[in-house]
mmCIF file as Biopython writes it, N, C-alpha, C and O atoms, coordinates in Angstrom:
data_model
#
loop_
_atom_site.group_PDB
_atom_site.id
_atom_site.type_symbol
_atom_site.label_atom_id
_atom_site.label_alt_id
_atom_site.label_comp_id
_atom_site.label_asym_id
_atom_site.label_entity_id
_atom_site.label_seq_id
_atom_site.pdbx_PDB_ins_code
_atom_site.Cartn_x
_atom_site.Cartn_y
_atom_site.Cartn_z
_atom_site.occupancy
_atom_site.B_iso_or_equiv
_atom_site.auth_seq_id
_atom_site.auth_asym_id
_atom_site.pdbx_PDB_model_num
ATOM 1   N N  . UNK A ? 1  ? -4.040  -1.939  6.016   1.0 0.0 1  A 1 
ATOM 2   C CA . UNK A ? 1  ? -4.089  -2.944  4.963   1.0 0.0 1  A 1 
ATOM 3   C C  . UNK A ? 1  ? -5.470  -3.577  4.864   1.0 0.0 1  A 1 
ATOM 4   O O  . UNK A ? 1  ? -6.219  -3.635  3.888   1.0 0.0 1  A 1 
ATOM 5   N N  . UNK A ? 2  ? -5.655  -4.101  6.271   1.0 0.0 2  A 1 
ATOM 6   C CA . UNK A ? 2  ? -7.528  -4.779  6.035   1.0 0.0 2  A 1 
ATOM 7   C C  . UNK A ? 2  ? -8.467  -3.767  5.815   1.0 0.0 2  A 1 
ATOM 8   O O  . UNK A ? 2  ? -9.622  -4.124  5.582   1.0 0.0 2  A 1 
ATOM 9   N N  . UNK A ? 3  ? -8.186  -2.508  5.845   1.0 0.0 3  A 1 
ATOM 10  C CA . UNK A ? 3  ? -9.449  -1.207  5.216   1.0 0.0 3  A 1 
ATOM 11  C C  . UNK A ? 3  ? -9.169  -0.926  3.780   1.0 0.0 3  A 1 
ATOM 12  O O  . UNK A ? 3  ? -9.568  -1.447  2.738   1.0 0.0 3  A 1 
ATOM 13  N N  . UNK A ? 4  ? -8.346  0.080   4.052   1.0 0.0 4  A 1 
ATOM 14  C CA . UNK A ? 4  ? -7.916  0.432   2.841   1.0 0.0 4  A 1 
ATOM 15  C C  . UNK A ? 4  ? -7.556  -0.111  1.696   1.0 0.0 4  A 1 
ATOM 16  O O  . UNK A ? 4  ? -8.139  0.082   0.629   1.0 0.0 4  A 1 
ATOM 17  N N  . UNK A ? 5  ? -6.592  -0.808  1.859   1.0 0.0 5  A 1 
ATOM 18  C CA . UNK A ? 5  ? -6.114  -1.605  0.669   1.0 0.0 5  A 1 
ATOM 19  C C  . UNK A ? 5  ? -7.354  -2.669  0.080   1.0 0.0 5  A 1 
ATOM 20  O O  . UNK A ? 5  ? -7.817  -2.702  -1.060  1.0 0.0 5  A 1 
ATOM 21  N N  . UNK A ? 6  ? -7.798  -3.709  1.535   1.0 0.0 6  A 1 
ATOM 22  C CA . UNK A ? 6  ? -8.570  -4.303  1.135   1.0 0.0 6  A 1 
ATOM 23  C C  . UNK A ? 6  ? -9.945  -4.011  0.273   1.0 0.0 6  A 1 
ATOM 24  O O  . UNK A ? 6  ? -10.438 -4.759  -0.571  1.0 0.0 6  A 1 
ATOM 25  N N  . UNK A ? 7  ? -10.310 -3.059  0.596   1.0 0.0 7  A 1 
ATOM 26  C CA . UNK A ? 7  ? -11.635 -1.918  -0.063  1.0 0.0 7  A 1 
ATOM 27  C C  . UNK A ? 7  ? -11.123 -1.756  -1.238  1.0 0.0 7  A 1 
ATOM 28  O O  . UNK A ? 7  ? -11.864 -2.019  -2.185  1.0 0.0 7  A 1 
ATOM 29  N N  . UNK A ? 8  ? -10.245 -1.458  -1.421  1.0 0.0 8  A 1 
ATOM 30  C CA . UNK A ? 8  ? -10.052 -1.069  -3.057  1.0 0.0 8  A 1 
ATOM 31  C C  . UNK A ? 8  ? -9.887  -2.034  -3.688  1.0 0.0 8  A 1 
ATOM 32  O O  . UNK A ? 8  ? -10.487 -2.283  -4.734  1.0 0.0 8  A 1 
ATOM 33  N N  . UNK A ? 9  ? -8.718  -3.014  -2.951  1.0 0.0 9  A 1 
ATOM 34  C CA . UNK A ? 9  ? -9.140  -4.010  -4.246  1.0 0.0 9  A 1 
ATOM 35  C C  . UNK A ? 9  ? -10.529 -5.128  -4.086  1.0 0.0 9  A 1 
ATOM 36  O O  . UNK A ? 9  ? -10.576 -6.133  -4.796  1.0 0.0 9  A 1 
ATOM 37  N N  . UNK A ? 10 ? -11.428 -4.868  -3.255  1.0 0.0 10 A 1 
ATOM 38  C CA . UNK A ? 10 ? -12.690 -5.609  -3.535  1.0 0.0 10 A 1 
ATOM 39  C C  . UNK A ? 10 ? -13.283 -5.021  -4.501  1.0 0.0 10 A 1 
ATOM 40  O O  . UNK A ? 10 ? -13.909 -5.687  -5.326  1.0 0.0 10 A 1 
ATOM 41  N N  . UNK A ? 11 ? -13.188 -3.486  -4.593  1.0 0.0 11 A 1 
ATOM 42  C CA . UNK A ? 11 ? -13.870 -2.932  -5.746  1.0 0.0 11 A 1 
ATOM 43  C C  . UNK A ? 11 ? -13.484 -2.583  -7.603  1.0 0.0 11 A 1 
ATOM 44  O O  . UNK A ? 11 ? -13.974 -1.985  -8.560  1.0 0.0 11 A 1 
ATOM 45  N N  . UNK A ? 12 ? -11.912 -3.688  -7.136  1.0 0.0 12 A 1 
ATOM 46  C CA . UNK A ? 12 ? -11.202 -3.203  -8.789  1.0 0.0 12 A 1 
ATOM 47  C C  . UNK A ? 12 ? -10.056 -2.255  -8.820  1.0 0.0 12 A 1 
ATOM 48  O O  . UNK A ? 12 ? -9.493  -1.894  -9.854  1.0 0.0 12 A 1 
ATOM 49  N N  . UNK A ? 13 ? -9.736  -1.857  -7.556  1.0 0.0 13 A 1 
ATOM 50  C CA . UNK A ? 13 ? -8.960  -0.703  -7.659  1.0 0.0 13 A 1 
ATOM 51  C C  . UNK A ? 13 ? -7.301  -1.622  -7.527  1.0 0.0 13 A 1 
ATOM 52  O O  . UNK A ? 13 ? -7.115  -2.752  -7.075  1.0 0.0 13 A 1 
ATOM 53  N N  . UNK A ? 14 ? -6.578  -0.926  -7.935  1.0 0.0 14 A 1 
ATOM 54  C CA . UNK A ? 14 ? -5.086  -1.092  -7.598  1.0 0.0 14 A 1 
ATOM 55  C C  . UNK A ? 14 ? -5.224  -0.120  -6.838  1.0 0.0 14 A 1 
ATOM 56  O O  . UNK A ? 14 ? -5.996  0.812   -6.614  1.0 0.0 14 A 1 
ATOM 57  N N  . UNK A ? 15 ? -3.909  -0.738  -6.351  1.0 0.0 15 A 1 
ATOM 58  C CA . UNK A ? 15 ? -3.368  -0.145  -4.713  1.0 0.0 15 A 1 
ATOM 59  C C  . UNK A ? 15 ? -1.977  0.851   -4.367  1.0 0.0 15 A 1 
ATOM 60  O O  . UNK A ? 15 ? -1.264  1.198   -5.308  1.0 0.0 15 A 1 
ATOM 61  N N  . UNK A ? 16 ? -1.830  1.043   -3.732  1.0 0.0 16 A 1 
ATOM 62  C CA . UNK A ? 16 ? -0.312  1.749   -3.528  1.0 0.0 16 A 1 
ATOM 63  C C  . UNK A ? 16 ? 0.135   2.035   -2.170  1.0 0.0 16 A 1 
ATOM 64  O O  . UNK A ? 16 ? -0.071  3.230   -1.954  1.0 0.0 16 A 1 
ATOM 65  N N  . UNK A ? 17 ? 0.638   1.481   -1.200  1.0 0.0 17 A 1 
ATOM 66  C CA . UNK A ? 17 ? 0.802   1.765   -0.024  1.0 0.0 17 A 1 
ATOM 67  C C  . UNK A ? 17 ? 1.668   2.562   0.606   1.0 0.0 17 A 1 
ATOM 68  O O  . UNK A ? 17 ? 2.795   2.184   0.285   1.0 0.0 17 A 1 
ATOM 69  N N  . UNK A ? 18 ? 1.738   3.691   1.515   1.0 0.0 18 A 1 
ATOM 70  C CA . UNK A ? 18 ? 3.044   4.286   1.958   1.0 0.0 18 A 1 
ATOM 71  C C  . UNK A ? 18 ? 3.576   4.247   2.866   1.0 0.0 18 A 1 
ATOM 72  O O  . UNK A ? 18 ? 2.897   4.557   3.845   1.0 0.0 18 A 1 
ATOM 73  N N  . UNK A ? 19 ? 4.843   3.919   3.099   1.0 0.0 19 A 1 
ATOM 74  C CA . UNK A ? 19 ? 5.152   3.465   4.701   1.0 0.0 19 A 1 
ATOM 75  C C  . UNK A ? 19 ? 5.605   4.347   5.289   1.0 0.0 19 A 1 
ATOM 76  O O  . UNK A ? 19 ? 6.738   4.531   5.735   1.0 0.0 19 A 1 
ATOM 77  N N  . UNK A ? 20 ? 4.487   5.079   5.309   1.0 0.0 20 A 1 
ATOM 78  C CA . UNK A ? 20 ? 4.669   6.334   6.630   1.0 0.0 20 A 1 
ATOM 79  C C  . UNK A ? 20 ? 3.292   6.535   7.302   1.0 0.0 20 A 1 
ATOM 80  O O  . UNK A ? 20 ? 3.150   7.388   8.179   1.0 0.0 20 A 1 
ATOM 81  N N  . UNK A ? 21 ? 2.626   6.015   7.028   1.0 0.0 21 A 1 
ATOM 82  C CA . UNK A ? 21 ? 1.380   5.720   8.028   1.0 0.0 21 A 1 
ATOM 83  C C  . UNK A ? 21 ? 1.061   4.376   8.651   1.0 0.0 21 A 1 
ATOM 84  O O  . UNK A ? 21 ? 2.072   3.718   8.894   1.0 0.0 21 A 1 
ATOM 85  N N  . UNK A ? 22 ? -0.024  3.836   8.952   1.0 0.0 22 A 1 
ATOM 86  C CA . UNK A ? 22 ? 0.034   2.885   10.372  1.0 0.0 22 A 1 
ATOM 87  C C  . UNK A ? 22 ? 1.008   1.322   9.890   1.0 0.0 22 A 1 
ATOM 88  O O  . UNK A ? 22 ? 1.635   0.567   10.633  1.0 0.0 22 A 1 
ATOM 89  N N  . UNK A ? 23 ? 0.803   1.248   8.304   1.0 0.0 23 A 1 
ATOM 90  C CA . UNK A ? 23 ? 1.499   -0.356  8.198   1.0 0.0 23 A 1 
ATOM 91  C C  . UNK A ? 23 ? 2.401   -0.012  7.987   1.0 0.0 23 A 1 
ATOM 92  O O  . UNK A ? 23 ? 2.613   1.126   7.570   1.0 0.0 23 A 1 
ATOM 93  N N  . UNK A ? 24 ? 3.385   -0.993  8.227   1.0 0.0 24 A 1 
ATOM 94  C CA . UNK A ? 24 ? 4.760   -1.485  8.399   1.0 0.0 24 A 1 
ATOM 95  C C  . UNK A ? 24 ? 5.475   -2.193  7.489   1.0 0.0 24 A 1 
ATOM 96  O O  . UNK A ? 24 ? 4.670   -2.490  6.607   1.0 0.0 24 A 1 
ATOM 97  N N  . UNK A ? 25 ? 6.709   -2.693  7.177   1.0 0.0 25 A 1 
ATOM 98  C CA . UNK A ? 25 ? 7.160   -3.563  6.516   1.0 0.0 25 A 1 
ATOM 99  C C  . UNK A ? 25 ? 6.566   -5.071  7.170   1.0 0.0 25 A 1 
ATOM 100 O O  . UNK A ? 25 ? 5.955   -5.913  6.511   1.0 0.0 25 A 1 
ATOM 101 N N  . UNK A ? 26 ? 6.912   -5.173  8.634   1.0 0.0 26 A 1 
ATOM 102 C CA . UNK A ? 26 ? 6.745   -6.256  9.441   1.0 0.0 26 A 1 
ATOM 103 C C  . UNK A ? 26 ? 4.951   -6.872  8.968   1.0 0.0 26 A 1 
ATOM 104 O O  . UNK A ? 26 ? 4.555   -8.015  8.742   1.0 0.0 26 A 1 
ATOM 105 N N  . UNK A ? 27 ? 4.317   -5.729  8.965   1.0 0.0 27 A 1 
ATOM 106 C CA . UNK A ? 27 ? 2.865   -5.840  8.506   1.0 0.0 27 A 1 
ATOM 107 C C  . UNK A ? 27 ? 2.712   -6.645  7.071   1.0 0.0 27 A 1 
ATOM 108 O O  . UNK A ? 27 ? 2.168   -7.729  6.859   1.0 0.0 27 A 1 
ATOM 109 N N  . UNK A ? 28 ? 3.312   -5.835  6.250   1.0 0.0 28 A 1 
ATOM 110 C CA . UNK A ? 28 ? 3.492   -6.392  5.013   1.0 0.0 28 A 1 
ATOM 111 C C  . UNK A ? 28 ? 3.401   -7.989  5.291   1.0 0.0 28 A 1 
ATOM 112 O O  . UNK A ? 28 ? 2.439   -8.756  5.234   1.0 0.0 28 A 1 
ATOM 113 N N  . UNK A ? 29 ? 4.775   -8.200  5.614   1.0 0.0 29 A 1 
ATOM 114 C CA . UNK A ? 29 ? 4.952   -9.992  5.968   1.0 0.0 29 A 1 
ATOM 115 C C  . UNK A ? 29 ? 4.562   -10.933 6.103   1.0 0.0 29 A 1 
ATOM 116 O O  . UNK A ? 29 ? 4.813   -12.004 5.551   1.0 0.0 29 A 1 
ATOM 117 N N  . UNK A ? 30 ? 3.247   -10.401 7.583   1.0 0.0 30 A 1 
ATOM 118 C CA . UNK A ? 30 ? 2.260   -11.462 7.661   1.0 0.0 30 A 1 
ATOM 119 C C  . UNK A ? 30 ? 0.800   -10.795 7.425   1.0 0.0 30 A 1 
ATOM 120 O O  . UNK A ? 30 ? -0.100  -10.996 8.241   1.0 0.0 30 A 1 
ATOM 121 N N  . UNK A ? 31 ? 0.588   -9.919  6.166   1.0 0.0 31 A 1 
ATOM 122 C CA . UNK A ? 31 ? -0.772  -10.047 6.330   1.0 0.0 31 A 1 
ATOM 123 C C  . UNK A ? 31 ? -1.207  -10.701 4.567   1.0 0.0 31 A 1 
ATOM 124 O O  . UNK A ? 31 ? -0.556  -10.762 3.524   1.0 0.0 31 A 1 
ATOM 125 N N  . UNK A ? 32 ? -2.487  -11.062 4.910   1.0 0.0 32 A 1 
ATOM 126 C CA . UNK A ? 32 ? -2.674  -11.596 3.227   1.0 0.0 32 A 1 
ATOM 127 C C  . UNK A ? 32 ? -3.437  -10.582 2.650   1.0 0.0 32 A 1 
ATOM 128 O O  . UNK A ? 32 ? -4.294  -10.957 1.851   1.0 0.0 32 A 1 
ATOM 129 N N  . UNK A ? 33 ? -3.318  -9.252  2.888   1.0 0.0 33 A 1 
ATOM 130 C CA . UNK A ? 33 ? -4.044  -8.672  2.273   1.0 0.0 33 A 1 
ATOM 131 C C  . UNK A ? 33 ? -2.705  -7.666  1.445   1.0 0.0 33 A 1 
ATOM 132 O O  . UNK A ? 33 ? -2.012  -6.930  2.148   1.0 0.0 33 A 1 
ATOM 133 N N  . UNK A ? 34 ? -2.522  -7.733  0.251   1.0 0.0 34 A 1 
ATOM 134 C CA . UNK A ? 34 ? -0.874  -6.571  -0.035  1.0 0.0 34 A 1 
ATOM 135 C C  . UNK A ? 34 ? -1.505  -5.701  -1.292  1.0 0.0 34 A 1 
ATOM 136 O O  . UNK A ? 34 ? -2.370  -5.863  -2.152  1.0 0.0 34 A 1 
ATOM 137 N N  . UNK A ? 35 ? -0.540  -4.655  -0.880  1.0 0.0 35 A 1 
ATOM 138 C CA . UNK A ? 35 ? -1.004  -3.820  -2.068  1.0 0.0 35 A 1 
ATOM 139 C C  . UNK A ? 35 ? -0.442  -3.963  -3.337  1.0 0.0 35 A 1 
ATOM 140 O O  . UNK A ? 35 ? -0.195  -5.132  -3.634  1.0 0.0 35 A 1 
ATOM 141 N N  . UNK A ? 36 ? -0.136  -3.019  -4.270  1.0 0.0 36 A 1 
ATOM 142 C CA . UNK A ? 36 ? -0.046  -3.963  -5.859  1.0 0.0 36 A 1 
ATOM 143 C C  . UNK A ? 36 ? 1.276   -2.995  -5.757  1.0 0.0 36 A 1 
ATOM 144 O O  . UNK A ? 36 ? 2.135   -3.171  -6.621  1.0 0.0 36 A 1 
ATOM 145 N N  . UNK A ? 37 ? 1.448   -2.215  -4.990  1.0 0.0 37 A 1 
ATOM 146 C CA . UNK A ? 37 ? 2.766   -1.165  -5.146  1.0 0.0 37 A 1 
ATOM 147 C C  . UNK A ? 37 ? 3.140   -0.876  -3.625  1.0 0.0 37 A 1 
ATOM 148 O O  . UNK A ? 37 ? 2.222   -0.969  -2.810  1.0 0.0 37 A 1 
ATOM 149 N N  . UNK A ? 38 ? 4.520   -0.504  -3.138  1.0 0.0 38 A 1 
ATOM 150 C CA . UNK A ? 38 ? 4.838   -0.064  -2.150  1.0 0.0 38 A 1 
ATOM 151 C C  . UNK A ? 38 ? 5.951   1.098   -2.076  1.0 0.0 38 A 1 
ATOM 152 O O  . UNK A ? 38 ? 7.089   0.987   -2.531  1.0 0.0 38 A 1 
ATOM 153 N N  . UNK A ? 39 ? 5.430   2.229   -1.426  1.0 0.0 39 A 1 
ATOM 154 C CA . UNK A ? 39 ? 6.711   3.153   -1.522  1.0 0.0 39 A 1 
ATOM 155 C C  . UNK A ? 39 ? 7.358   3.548   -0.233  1.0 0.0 39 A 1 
ATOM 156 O O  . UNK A ? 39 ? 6.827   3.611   0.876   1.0 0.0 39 A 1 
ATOM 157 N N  . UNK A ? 40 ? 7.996   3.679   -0.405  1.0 0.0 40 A 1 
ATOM 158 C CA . UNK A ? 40 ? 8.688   4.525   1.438   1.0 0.0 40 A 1 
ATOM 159 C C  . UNK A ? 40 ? 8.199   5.860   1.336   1.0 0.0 40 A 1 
ATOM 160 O O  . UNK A ? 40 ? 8.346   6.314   2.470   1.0 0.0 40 A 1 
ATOM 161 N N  . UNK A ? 41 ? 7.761   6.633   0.704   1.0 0.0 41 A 1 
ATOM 162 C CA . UNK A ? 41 ? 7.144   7.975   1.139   1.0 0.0 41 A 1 
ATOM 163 C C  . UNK A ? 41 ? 6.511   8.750   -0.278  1.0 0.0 41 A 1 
ATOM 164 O O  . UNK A ? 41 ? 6.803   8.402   -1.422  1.0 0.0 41 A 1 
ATOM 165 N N  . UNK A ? 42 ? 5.757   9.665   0.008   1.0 0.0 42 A 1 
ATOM 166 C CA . UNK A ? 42 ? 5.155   10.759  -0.955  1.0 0.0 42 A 1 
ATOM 167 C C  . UNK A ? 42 ? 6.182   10.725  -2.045  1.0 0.0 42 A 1 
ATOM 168 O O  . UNK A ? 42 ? 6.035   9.945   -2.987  1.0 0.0 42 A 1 
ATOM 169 N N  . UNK A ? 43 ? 7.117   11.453  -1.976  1.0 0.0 43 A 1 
ATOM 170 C CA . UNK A ? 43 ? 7.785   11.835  -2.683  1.0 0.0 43 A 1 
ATOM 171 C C  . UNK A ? 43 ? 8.749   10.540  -3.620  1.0 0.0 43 A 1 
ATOM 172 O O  . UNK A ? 43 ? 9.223   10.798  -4.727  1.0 0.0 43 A 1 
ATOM 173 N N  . UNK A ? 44 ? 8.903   9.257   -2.992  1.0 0.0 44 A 1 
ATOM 174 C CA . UNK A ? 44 ? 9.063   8.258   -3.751  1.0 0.0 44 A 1 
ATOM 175 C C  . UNK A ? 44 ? 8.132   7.779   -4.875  1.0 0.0 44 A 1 
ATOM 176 O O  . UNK A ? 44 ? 8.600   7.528   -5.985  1.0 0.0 44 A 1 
ATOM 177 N N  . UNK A ? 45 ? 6.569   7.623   -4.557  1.0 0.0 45 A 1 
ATOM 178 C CA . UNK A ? 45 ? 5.431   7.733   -4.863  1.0 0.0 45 A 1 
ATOM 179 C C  . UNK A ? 45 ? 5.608   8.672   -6.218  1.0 0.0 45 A 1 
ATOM 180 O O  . UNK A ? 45 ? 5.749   8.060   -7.277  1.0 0.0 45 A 1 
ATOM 181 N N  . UNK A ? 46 ? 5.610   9.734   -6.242  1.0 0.0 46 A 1 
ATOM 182 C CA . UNK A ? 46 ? 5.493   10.772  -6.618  1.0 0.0 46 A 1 
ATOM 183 C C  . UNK A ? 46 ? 6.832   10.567  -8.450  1.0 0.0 46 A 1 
ATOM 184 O O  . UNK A ? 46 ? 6.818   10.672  -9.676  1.0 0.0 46 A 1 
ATOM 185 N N  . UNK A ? 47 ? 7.870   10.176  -7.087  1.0 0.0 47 A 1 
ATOM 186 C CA . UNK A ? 47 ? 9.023   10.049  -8.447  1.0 0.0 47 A 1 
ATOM 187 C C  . UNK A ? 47 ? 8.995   8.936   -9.216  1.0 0.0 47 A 1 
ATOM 188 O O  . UNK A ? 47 ? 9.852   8.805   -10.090 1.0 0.0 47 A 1 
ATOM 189 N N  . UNK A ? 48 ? 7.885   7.832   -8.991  1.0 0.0 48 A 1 
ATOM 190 C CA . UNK A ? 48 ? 7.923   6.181   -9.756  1.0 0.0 48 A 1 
ATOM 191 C C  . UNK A ? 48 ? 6.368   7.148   -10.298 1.0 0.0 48 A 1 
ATOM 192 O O  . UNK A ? 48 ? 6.337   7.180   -11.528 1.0 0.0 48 A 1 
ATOM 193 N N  . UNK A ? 49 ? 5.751   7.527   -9.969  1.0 0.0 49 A 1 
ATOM 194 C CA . UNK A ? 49 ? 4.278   7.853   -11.264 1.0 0.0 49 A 1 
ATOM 195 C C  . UNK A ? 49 ? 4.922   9.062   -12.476 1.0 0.0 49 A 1 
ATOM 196 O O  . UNK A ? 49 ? 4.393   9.053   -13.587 1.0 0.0 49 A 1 
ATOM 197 N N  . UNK A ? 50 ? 6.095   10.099  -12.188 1.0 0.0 50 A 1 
ATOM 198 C CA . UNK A ? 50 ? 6.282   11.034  -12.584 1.0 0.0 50 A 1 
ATOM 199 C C  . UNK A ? 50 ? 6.465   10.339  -14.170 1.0 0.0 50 A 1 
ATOM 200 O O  . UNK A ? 50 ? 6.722   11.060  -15.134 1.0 0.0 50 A 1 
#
C-alpha cells in the first residue's frame, strides 16, 4: 500500500488492489494510504473491468 498504491496515486493514477499479494484486509483498516478499487483476485478484477 505505502509503494505501490501510494506512487500511483502521487502521480494521478487510480488504483486497484488485489488481495492476493502482501496487503491484507486487516491492512486495509489501518492504513491511510487505500486504493480507489479492491478485488479478491485476478479473475474478480478481470470480471468488474470486462
Amino acid at each position: 500500500l505505502n509503494t505501490d498504491i501510494a506512487g500511483a496515486h502521487n502521480v494521478g493514477l487510480r488504483t486497484a488492489l488485489m488481495l492476493t499479494g502482501v496487503a491484507t484486509q486487516a491492512d486495509l483498516a489501518t492504513s491511510h494510504v487505500q486504493p480507489d478499487a479492491v478485488y479478491a483476485d485476478l479473475p474478480a478484477l478481470i470480471a468488474a473491468w470486462a
